[in-house]
PDB file with one MODEL, atoms N, CA, C and O in Angstrom:
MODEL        1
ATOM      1  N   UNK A   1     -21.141-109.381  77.590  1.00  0.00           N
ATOM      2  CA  UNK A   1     -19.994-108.549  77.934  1.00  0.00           C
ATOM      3  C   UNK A   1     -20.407-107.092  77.776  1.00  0.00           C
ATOM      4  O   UNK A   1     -20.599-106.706  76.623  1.00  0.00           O
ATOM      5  N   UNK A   2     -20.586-106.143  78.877  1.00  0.00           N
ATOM      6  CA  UNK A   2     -20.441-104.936  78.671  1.00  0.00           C
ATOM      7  C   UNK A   2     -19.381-104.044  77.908  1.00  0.00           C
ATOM      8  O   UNK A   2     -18.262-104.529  77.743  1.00  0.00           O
ATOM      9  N   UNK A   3     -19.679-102.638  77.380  1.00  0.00           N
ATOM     10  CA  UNK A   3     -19.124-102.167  77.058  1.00  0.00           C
ATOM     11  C   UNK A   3     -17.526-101.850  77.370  1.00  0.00           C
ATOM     12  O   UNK A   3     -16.674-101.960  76.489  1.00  0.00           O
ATOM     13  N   UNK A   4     -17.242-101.470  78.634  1.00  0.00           N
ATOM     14  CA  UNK A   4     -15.969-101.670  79.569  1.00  0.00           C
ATOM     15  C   UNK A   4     -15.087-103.038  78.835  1.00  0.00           C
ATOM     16  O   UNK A   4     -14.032-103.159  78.214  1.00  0.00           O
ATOM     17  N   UNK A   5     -16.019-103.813  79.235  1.00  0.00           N
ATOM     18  CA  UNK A   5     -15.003-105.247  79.121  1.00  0.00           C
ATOM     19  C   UNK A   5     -14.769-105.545  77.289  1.00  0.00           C
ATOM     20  O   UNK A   5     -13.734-106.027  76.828  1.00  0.00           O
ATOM     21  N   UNK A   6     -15.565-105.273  76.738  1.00  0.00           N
ATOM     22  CA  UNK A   6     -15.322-105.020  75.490  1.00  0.00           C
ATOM     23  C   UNK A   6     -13.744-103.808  75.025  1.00  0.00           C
ATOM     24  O   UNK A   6     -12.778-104.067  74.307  1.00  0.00           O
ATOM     25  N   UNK A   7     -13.949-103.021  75.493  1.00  0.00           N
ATOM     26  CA  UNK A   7     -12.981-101.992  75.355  1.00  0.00           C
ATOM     27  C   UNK A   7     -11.376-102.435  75.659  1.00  0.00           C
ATOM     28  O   UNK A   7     -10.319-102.231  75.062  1.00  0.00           O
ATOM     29  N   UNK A   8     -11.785-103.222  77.025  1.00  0.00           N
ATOM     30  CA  UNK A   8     -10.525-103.096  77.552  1.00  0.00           C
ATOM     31  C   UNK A   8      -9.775-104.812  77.470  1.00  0.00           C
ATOM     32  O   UNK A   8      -8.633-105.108  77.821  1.00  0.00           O
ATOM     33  N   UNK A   9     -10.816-105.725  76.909  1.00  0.00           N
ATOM     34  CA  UNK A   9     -10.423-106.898  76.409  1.00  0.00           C
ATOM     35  C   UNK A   9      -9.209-106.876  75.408  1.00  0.00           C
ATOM     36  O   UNK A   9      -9.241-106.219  74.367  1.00  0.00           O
ATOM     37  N   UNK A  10      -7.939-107.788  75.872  1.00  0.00           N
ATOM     38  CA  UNK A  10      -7.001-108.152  74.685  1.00  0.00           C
ATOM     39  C   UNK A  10      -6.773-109.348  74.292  1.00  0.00           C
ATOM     40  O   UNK A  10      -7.054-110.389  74.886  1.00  0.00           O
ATOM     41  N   UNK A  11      -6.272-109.219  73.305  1.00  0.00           N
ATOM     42  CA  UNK A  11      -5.898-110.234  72.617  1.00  0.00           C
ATOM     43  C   UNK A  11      -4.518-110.772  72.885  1.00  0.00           C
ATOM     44  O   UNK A  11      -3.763-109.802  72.830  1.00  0.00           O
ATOM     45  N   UNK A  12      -3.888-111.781  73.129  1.00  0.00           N
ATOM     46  CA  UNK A  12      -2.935-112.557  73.084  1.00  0.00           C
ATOM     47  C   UNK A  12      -1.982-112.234  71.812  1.00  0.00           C
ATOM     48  O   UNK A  12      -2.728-112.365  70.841  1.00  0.00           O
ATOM     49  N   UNK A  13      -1.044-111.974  71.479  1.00  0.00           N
ATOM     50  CA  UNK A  13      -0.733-111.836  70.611  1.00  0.00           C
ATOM     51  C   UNK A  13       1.073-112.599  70.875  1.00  0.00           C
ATOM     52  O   UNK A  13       1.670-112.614  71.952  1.00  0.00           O
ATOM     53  N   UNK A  14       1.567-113.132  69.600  1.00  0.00           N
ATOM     54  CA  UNK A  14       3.437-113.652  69.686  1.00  0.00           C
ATOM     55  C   UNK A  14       4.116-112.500  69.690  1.00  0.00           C
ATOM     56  O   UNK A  14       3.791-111.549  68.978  1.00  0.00           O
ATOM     57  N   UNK A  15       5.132-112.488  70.506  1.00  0.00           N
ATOM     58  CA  UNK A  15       6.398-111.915  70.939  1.00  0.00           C
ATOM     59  C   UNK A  15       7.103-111.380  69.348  1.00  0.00           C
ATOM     60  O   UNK A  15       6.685-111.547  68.202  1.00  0.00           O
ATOM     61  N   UNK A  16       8.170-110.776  69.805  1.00  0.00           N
ATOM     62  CA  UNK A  16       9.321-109.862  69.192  1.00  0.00           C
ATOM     63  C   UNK A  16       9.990-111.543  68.787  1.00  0.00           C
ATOM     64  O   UNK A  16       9.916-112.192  67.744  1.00  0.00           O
ATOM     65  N   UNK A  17      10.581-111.823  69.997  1.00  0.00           N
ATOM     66  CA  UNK A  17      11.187-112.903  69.647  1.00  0.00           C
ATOM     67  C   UNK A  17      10.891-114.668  69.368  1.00  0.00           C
ATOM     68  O   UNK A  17      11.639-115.641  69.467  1.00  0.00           O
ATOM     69  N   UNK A  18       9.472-114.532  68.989  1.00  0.00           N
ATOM     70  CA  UNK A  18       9.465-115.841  67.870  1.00  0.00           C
ATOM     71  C   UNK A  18       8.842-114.954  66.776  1.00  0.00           C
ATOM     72  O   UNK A  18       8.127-115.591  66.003  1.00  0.00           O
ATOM     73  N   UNK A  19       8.942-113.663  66.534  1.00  0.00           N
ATOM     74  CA  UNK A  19       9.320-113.604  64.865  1.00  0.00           C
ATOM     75  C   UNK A  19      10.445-113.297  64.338  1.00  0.00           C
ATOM     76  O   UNK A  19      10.624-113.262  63.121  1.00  0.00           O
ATOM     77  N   UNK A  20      11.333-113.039  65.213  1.00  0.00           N
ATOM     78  CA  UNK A  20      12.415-112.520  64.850  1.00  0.00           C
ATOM     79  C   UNK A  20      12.996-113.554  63.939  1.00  0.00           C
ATOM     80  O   UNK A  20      12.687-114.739  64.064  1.00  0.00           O
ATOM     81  N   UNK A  21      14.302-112.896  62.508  1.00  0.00           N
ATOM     82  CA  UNK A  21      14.960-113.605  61.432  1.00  0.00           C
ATOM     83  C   UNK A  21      13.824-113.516  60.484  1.00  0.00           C
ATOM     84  O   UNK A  21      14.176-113.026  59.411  1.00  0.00           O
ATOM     85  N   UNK A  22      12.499-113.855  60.552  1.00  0.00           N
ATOM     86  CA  UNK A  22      11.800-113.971  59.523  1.00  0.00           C
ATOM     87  C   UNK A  22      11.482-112.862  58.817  1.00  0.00           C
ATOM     88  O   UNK A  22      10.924-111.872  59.290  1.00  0.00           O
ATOM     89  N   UNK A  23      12.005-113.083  57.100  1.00  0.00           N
ATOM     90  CA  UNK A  23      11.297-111.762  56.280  1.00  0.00           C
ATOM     91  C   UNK A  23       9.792-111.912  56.270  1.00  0.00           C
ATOM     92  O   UNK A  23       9.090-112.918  56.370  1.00  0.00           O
ATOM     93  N   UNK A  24       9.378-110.164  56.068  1.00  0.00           N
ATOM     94  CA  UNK A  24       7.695-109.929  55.997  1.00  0.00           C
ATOM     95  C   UNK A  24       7.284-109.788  55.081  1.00  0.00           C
ATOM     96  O   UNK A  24       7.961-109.055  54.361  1.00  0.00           O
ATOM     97  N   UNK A  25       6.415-110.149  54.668  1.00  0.00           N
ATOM     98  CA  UNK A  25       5.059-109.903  53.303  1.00  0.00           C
ATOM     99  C   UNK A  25       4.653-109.086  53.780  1.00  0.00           C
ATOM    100  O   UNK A  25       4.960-108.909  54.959  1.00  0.00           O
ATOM    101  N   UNK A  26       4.041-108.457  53.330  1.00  0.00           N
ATOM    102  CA  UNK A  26       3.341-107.218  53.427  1.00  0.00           C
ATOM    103  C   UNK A  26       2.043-107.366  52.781  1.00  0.00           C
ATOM    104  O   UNK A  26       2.445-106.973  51.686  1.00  0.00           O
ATOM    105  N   UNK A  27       0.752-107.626  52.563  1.00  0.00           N
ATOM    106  CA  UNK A  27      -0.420-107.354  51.627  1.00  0.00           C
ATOM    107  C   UNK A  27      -0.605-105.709  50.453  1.00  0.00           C
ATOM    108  O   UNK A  27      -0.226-104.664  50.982  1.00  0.00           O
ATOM    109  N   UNK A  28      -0.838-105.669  49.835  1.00  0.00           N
ATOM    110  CA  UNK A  28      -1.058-104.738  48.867  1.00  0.00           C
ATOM    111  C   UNK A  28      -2.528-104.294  49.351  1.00  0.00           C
ATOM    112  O   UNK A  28      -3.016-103.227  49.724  1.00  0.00           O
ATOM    113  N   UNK A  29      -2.940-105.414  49.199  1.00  0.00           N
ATOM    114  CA  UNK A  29      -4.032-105.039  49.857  1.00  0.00           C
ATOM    115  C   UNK A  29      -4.921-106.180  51.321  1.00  0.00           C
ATOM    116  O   UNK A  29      -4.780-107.402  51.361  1.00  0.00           O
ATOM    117  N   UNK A  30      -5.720-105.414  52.290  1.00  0.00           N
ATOM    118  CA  UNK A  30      -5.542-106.803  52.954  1.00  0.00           C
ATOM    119  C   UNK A  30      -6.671-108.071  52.816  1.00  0.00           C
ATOM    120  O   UNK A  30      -7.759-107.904  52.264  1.00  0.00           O
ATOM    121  N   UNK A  31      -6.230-109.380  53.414  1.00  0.00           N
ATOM    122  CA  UNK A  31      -6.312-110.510  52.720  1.00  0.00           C
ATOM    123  C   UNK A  31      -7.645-111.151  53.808  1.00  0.00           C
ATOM    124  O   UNK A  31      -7.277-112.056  54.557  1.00  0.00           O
ATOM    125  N   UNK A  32      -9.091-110.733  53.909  1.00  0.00           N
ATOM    126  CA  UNK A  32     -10.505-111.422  54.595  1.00  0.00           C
ATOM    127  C   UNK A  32      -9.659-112.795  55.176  1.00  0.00           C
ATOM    128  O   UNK A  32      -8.755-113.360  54.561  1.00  0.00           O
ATOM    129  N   UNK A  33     -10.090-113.108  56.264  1.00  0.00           N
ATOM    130  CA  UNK A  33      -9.285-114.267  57.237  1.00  0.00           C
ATOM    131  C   UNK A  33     -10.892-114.489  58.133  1.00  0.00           C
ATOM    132  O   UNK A  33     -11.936-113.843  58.230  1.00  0.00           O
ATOM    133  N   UNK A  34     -10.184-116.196  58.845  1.00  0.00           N
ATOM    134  CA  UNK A  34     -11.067-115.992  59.716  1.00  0.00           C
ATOM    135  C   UNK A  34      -9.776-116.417  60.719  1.00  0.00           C
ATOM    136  O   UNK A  34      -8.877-117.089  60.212  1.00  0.00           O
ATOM    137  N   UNK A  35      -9.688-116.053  62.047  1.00  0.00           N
ATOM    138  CA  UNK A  35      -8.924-116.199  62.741  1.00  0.00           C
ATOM    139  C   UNK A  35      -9.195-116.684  64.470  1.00  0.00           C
ATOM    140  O   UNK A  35     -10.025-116.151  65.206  1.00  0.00           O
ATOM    141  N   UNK A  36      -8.417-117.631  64.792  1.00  0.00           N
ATOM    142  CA  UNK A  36      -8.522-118.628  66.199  1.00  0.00           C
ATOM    143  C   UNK A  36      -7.592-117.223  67.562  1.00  0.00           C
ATOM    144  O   UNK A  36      -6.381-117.175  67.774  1.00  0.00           O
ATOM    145  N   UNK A  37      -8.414-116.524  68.061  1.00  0.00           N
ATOM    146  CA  UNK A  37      -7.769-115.653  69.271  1.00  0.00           C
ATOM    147  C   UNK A  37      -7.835-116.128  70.781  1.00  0.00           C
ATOM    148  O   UNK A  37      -8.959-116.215  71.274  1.00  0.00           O
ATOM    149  N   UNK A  38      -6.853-116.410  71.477  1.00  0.00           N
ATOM    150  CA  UNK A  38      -6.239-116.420  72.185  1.00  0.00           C
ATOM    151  C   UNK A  38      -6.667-114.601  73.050  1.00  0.00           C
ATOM    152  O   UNK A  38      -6.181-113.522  72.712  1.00  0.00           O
ATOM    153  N   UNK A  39      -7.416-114.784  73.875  1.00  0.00           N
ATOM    154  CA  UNK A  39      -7.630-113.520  74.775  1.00  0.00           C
ATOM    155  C   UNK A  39      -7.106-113.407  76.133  1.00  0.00           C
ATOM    156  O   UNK A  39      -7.491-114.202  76.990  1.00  0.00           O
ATOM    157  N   UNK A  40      -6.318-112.552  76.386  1.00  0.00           N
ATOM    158  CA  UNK A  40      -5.412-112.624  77.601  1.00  0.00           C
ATOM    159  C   UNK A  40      -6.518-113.282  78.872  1.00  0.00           C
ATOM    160  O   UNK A  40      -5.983-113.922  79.778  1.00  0.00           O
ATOM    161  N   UNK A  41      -7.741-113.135  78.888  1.00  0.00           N
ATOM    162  CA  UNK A  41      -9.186-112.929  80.091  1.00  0.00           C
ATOM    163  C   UNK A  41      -8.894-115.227  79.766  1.00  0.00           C
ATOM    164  O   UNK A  41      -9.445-115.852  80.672  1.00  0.00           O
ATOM    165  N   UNK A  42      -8.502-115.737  79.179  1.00  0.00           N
ATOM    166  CA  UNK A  42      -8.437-117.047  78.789  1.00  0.00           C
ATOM    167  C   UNK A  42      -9.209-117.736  77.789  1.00  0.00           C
ATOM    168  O   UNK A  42      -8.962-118.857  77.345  1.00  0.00           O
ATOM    169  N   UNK A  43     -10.366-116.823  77.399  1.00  0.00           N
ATOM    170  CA  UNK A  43     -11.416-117.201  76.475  1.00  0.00           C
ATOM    171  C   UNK A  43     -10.331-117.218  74.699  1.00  0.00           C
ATOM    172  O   UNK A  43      -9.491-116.441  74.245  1.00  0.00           O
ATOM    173  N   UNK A  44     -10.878-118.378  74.234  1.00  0.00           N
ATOM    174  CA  UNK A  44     -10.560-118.549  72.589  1.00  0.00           C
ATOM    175  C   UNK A  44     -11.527-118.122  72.058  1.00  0.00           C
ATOM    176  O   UNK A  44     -12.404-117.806  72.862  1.00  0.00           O
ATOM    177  N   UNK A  45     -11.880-117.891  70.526  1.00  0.00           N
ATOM    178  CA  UNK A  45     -12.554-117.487  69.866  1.00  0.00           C
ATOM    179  C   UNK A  45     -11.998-117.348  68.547  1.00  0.00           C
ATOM    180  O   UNK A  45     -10.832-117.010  68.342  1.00  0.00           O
ATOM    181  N   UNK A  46     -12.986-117.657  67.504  1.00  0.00           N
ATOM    182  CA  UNK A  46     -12.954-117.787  65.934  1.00  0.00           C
ATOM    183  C   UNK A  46     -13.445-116.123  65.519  1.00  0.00           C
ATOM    184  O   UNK A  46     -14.424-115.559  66.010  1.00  0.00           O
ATOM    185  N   UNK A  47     -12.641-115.612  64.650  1.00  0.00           N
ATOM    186  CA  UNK A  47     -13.178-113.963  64.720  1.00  0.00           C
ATOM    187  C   UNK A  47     -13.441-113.639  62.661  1.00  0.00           C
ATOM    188  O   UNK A  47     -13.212-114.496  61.807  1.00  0.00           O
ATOM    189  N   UNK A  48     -13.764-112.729  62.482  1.00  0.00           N
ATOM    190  CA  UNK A  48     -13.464-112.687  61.024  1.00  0.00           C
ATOM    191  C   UNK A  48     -12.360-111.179  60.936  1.00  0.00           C
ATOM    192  O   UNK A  48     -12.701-110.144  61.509  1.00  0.00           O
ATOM    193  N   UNK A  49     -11.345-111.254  60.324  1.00  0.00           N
ATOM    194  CA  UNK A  49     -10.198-110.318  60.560  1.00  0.00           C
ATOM    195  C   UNK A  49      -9.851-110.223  59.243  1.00  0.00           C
ATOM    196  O   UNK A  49     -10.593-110.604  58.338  1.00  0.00           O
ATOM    197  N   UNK A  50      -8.516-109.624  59.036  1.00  0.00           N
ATOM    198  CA  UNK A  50      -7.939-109.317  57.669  1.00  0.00           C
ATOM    199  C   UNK A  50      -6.233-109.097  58.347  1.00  0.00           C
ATOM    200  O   UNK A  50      -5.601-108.391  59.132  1.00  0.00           O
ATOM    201  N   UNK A  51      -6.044-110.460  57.238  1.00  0.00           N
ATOM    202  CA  UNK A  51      -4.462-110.395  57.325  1.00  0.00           C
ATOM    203  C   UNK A  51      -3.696-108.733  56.807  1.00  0.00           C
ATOM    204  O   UNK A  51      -4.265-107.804  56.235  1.00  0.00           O
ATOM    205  N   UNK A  52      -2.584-108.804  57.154  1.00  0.00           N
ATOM    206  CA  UNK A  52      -2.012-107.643  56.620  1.00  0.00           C
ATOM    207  C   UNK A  52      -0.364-107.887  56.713  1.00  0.00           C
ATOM    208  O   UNK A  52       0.380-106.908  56.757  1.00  0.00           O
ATOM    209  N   UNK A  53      -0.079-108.618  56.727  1.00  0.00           N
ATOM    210  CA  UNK A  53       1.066-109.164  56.785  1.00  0.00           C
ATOM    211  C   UNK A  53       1.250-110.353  57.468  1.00  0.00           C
ATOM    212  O   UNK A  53       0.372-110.887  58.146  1.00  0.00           O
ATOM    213  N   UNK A  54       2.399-110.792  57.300  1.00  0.00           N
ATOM    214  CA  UNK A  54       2.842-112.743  57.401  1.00  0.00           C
ATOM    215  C   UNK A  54       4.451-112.605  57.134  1.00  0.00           C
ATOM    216  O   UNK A  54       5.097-111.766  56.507  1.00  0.00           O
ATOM    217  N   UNK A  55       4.876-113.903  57.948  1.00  0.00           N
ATOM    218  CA  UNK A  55       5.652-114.519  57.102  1.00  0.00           C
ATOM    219  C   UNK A  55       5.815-115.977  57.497  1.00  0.00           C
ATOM    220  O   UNK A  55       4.986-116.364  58.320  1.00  0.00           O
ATOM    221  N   UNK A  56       6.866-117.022  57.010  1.00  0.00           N
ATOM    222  CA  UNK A  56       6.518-118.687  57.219  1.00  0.00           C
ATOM    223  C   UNK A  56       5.903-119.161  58.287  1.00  0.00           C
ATOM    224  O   UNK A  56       5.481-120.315  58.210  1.00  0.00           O
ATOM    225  N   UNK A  57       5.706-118.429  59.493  1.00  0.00           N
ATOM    226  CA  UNK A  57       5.259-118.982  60.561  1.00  0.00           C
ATOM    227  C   UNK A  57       3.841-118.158  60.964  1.00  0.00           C
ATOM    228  O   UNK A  57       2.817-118.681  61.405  1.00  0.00           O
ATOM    229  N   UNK A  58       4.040-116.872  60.721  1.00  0.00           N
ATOM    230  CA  UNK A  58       2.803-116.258  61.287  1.00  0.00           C
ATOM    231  C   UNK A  58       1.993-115.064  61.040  1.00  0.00           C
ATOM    232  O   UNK A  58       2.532-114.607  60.032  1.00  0.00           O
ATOM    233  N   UNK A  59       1.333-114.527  61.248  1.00  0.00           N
ATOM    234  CA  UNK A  59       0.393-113.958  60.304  1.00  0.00           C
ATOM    235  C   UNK A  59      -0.105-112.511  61.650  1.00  0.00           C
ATOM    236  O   UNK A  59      -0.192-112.701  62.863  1.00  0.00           O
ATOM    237  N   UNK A  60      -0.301-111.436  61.063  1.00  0.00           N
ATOM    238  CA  UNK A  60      -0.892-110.108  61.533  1.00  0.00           C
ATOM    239  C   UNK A  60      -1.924-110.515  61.360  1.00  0.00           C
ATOM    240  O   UNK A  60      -2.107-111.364  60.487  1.00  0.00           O
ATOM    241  N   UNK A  61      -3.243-109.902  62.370  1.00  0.00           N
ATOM    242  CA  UNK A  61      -4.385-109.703  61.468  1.00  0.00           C
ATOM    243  C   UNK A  61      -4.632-108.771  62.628  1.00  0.00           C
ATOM    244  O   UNK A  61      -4.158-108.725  63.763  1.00  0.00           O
ATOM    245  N   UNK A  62      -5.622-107.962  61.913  1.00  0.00           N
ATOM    246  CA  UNK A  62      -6.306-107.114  62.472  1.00  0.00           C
ATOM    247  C   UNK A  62      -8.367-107.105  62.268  1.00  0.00           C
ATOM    248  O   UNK A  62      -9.012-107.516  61.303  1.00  0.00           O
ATOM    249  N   UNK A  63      -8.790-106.597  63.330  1.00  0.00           N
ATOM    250  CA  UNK A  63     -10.435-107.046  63.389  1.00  0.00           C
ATOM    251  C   UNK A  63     -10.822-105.783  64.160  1.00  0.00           C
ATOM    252  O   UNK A  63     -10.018-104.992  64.651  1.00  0.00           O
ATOM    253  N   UNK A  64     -12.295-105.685  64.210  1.00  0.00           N
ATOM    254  CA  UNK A  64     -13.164-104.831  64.672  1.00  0.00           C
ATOM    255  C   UNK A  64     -13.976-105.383  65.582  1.00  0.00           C
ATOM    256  O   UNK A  64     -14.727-106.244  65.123  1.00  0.00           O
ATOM    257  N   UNK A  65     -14.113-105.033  67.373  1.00  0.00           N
ATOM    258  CA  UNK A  65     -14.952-105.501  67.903  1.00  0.00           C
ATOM    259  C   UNK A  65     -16.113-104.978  68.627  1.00  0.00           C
ATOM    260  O   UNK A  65     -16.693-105.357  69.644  1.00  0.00           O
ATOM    261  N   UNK A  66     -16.361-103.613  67.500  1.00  0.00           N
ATOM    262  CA  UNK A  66     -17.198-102.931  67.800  1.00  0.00           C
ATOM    263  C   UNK A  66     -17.334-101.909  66.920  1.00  0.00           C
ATOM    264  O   UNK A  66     -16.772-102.182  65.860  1.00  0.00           O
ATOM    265  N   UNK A  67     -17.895-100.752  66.927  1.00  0.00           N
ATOM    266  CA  UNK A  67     -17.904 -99.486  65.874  1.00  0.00           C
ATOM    267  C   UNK A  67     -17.109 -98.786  65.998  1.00  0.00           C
ATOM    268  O   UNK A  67     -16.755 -98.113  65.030  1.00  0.00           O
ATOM    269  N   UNK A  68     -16.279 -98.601  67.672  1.00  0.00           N
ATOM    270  CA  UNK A  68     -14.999 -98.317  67.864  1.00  0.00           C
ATOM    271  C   UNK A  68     -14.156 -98.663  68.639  1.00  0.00           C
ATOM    272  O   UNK A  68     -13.502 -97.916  69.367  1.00  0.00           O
ATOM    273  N   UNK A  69     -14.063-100.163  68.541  1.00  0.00           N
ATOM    274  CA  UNK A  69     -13.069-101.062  69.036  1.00  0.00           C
ATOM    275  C   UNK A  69     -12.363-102.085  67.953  1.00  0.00           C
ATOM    276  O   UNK A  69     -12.993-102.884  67.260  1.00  0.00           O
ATOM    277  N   UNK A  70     -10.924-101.904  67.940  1.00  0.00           N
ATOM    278  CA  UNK A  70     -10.374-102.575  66.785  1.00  0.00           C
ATOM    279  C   UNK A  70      -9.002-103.299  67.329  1.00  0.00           C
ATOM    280  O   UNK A  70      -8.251-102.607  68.015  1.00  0.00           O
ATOM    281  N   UNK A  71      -8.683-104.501  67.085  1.00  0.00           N
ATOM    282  CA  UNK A  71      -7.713-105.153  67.649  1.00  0.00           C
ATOM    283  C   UNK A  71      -6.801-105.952  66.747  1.00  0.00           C
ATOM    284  O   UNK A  71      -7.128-106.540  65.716  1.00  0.00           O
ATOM    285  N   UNK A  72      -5.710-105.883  67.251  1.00  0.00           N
ATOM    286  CA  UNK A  72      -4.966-106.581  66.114  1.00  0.00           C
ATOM    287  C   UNK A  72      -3.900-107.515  66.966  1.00  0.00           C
ATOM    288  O   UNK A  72      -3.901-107.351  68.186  1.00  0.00           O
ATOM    289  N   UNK A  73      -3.098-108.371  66.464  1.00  0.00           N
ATOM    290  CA  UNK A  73      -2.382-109.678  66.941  1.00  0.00           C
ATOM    291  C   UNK A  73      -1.164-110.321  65.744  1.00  0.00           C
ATOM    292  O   UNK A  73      -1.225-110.375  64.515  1.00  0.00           O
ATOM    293  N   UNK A  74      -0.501-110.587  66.336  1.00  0.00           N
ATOM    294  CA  UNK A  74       0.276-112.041  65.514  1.00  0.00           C
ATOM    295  C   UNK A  74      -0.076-112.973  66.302  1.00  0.00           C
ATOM    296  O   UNK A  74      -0.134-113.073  67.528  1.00  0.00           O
ATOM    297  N   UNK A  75      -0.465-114.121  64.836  1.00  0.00           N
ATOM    298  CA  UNK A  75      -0.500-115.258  65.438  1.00  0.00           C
ATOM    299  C   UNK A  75      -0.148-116.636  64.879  1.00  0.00           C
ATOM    300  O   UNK A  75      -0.422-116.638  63.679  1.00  0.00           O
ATOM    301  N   UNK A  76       0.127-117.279  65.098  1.00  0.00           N
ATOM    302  CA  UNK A  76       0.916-118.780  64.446  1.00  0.00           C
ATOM    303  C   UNK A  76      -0.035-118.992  62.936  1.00  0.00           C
ATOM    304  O   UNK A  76      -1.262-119.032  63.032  1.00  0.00           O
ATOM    305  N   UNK A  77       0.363-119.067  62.128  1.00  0.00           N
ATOM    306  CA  UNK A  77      -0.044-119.356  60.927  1.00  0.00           C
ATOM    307  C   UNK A  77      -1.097-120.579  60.766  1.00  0.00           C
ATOM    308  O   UNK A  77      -1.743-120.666  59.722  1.00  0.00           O
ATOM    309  N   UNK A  78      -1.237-121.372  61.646  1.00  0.00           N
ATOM    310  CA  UNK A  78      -2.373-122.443  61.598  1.00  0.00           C
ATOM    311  C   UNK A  78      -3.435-122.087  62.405  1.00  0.00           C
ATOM    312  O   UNK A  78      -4.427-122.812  62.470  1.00  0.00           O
ATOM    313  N   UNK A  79      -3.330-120.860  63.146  1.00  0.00           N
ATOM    314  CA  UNK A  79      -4.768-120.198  63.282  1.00  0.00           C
ATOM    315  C   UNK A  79      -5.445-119.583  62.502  1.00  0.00           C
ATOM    316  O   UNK A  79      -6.384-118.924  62.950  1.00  0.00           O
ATOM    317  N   UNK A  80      -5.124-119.610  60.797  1.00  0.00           N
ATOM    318  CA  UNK A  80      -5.617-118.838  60.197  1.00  0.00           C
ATOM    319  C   UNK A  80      -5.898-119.548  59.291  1.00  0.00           C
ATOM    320  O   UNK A  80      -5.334-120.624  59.092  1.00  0.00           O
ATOM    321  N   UNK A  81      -7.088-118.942  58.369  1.00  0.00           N
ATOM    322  CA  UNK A  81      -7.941-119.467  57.486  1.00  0.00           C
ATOM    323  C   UNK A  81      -8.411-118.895  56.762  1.00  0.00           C
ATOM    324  O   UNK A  81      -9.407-118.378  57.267  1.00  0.00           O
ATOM    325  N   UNK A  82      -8.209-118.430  54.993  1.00  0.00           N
ATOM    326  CA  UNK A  82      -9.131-117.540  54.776  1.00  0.00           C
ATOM    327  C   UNK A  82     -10.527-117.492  54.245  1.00  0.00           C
ATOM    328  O   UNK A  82     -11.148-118.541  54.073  1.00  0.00           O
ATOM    329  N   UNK A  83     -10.861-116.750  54.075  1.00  0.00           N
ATOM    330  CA  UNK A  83     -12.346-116.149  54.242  1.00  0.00           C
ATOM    331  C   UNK A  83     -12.933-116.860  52.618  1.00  0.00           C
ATOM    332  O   UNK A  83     -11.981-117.119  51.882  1.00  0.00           O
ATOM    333  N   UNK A  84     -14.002-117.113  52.149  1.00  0.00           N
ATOM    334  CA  UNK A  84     -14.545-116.941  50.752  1.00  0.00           C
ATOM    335  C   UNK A  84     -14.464-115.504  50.625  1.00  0.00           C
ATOM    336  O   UNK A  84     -14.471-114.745  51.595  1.00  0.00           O
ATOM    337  N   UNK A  85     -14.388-115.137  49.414  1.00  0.00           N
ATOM    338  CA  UNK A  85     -14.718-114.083  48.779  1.00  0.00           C
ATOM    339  C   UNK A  85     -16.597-114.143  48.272  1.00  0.00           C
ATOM    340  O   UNK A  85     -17.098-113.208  47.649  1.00  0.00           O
TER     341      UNK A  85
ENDMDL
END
């Protein structure tokens, strides 16, 4: 993947309204994940990210896909996994 397609690649991310009603967690600090993405182009992929909020169903994370490309998503809570420390 060239640079371009790198840049301008997104991520899939859930709607306003399947989180809506649910209260948010927030992280204090954020929480090493590895995470299942959904890319609008149709490609899936396992990424390493950092939660930053959740709640019963689903989870923020945000990732780096480059030195200055950074992407972030909600996504259903069983795409996520976290990381060893």
């Amino acid at each position: 993947m060239n640079g371009y397609q790198q840049r301008h690649r997104r991520p899939s991310s859930l709607r306003g309204e399947q989180l809506a009603g649910e209260p948010v967690t927030w992280a204090a600090v954020p929480i090493p994940v590895f995470v299942w993405v959904d890319w609008a182009d149709g490609n899936v992929e396992e990424v390493a990210a950092e939660a930053t909020e959740w709640t019963r169903r689903a989870v923020h994370v945000r990732w780096k896909g480059g030195p200055r490309i950074g992407y972030e998503a909600w996504v259903w809570v069983g795409a996520v996994r976290r990381r060893p420390s």
